[in-house]
N, C-alpha and C positions, 0 to 999 in steps of 0.2 A: 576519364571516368567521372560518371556525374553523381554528388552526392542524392541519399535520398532524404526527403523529410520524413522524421522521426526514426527512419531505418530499423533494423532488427535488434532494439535495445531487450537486454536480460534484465526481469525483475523478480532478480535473486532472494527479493524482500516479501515478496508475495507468498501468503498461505494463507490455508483453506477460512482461516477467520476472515482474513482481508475480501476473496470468495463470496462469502455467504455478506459480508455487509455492503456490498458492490451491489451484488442481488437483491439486497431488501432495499438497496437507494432506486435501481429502477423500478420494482415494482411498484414501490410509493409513488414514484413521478409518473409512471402511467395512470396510475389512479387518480395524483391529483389532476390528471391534465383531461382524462374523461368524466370527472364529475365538477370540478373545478370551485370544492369549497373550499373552506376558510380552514376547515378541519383538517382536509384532505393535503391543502399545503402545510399545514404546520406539521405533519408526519412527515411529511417530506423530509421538510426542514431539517427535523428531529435526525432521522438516518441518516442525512447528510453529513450534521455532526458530528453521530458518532463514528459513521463510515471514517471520516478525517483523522479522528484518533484514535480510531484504529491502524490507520495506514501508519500515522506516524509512530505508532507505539513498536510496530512489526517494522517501521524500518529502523528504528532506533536500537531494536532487538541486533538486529540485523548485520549491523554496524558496529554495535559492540560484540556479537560473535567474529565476526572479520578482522577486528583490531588484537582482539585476544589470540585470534590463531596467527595474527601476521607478527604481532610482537614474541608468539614462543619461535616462531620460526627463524625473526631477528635474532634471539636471542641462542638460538643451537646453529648460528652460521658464526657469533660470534666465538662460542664454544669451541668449535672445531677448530678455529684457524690457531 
C-alpha cells in the first residue's frame, strides 16, 4: 500500500472565520498580482497576517476544547474503575 502525500487529513480546527480570512488572503493576491502595486501588495501582506492569527487562534481554541474533553474523560475513566 503506497502512502499518499498529504492524504485525507481532518482540519477539525477550521471554521467559518478561518473560511472567510482564507478568502479575503486570495482575493488580495489576485488583485495584487493583476495590478501589481505597491498598495495592492501591502493588502496582501496585511490579510496574510491576519489570516495566520487567525488560523492560529482557531487552532489554539481548538486544542484546548480537545484537552478539556479528553482530560473529563480521563478523569470519569479514572472514577469508575
Amino acid at each position: 500500500m503506497e502512502r499518499q502525500q498529504g492524504g485525507d487529513r481532518e482540519t477539525w480546527w477550521w471554521n467559518e472565520e478561518v473560511q472567510l480570512a482564507v478568502r479575503e488572503i486570495k482575493i488580495a493576491f489576485k488583485r495584487w498580482q493583476s495590478e501589481g502595486t505597491e498598495d495592492t501588495h501591502e493588502q496582501y501582506r496585511k490579510k496574510n497576517r491576519k489570516a495566520k492569527r487567525t488560523v492560529a487562534i482557531a487552532k489554539d481554541r481548538a486544542w484546548k476544547n480537545w484537552s478539556e474533553h479528553f482530560g473529563r474523560t480521563k478523569e470519569k475513566q479514572r472514577c469508575s474503575r
